[in-house]
C-alpha positions, 0 to 999 in steps of 0.5 A, spaced: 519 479 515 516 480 507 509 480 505 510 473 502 515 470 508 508 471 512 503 469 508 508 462 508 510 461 514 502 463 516 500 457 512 504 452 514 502 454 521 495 453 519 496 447 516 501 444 522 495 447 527 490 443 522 493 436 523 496 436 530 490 438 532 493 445 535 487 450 535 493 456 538 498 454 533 491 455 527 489 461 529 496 464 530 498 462 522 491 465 520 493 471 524 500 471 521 498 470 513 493 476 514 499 479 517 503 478 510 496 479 506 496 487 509 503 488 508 502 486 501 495 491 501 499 496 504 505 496 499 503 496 493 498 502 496 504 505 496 508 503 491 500 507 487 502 513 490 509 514 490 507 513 482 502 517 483 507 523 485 511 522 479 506 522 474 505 529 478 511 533 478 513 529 470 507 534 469 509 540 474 516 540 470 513 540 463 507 545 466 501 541 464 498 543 471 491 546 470 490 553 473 487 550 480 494 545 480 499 550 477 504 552 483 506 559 483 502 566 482 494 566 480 491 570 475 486 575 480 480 575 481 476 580 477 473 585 480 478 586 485 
């Protein structure tokens, strides 16, 4: 299931457990919709990173990397 399909079906678990009084049926909605919030988090961590190395290599591919990010030789060290 999505984030979203969890964090719902989490919910109305919760709310379910709340008025039949089922403890085991609350919590595992609690646990549930946590479940959907995590997916979400870690989703769009990686929705920023994958961003992130686009962002990179547009810059390696136009070569606008500085000395310590170039890909490729580096200029020697004097004294060497």
């Amino acid at each position: 299931m999505g984030a979203r399909t969890d964090k719902i079906i989490g919910r109305s678990k919760q709310a379910l457990g709340a008025v039949t009084g089922n403890k085991r049926l609350k919590r595992e909605g609690q646990r549930q919709e946590d479940k959907g919030k995590l997916k979400a988090q870690v989703d769009s961590t990686i929705g920023k990173t994958q961003d992130a190395l686009e962002d990179l290599k547009d810059k390696a591919d136009r070569g606008k990397l500085t000395d310590c990010g170039r890909i490729g030789p580096r200029k020697p060290l004097s004294g060497r």
